[in-house]
N, C-alpha and C positions, 0 to 999 in steps of 0.2 A: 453099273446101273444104280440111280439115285432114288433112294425110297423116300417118299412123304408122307408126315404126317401132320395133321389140321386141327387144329385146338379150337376153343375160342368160343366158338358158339354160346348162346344165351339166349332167353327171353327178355325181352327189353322193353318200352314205353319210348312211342314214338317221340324223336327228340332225345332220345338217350345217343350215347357213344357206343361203342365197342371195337375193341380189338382182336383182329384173327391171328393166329401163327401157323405159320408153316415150318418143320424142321427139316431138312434133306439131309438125309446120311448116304454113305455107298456109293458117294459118286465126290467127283470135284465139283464144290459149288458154283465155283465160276466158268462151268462148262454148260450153263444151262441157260435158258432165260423163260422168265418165270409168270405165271398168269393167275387171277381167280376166277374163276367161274360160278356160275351159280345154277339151280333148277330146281321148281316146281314138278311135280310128279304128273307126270301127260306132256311135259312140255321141252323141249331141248336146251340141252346145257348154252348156256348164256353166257356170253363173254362179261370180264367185270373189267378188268384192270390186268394190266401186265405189263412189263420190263424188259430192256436187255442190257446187257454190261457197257455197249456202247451209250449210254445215257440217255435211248430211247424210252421214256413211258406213253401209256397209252389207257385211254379209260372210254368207258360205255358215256354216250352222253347222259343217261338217266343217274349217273354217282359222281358226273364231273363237278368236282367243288366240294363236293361232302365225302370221298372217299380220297384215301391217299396208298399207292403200295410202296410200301420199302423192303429195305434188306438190312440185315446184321451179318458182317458176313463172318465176324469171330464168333456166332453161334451157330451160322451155316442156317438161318432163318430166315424167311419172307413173310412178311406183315401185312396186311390188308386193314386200317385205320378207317370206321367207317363213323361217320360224325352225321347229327340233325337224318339221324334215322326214321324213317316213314313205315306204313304197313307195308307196302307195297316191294319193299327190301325182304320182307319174308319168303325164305328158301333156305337148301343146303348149297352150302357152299364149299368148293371145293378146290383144293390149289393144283398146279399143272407145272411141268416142267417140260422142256423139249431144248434138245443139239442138234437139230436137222430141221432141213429146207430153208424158203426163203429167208434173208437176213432182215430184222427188226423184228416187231413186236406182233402176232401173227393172235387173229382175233377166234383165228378157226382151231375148234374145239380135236377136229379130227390130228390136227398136227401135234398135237401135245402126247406124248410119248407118257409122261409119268406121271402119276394122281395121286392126292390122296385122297383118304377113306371119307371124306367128306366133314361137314360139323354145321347142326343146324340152327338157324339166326331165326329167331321169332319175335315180331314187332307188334306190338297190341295199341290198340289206338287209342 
């Protein structure tokens, strides 16, 4: 079973950068394919970005061009690279991991099997 944990988090000025990390321990990294998500409180978890090892990525159209995710995979990390930051980016964010159901990059929050504790992103205009 692969545990994660989400760094990264900041207050930031729209037009700023930032960087998320995700660490997965407890499992084989390359047994998973990996997502971010995001959510405002009243509102349901939001797909952001996600991967598979087959070279699929896949992003929200609202981050396509300003967000990038990667992996490291000698640190067993997943990265979420969010650039030309807006208010509207404001949420916790949270990384996901799943080894099950359909193949590729799957946008549905319920298929994700593994989370972390979240880390939140506040943008000030």
């Amino acid at each position: 079973q692969v545990h994660l944990v989400d760094a990264g988090g900041s207050l930031v000025q729209a037009g700023d950068s930032l960087r998320l990390s995700c660490v997965a321990s407890g499992g084989t990294f390359t047994s998973y394919g990996y997502g971010w998500f995001r959510q405002s409180p009243g509102k349901d978890r939001e797909f952001v970005a996600g991967f598979v090892w087959s070279g699929v990525y896949d992003y929200a159209d609202s981050v396509k061009g300003r967000f990038t995710i990667s992996s490291d995979n000698a640190k067993n990390t997943v990265y979420l690279e969010m650039n030309s930051l807006r208010p509207e980016d404001t949420d916790v964010y949270y990384c996901a991991a799943r080894n099950s159901g359909p193949p590729g990059v799957s946008r549905r929050s319920w298929e994700y099997s593994h989370w972390g504790q979240g880390t939140q992103v506040i943008v000030s205009s």
